[in-house]
C-alpha positions, 0 to 999 in steps of 0.5 A, a space after each residue: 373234863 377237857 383235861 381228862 379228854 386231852 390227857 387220854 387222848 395223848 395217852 393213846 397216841 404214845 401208845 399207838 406210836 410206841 406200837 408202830 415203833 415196835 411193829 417196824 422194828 420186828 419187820 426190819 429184824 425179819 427182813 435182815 434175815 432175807 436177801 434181796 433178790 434184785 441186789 443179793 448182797 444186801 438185806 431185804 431191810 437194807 434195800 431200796 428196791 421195790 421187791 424189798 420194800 415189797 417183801 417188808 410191806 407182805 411181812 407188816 401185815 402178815 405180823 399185824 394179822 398176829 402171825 408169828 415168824 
């Protein structure tokens, strides 16, 4: 039974993880499409700017409430 518990406790995890993994990535494609407005020849993606990674965070959870781009 232990077995059981841990298997699908692992189970979950990997799919959490592959979830997170694919979240980031439409974030980061999203992104890369949008400049950043303090140093406006890079990507939103790209940069380390606090508006950037402000505009990244806005678009995680606009895409985790199920909107679509």
């Amino acid at each position: 039974m232990k077995r059981f518990f841990l298997l699908l406790a692992l189970l979950t995890a990997s799919f959490v993880g592959a979830q997170t993994v694919e979240l980031e990535q439409r974030v980061f494609d999203i992104a890369a499409e949008l400049r950043c407005p303090v140093c406006q020849s890079e990507s939103a993606a790209g940069s380390s700017s606090s508006s950037s990674i402000e505009f990244r965070q806005i678009i995680r959870e606009r895409l985790a409430a199920g909107e679509s781009r």
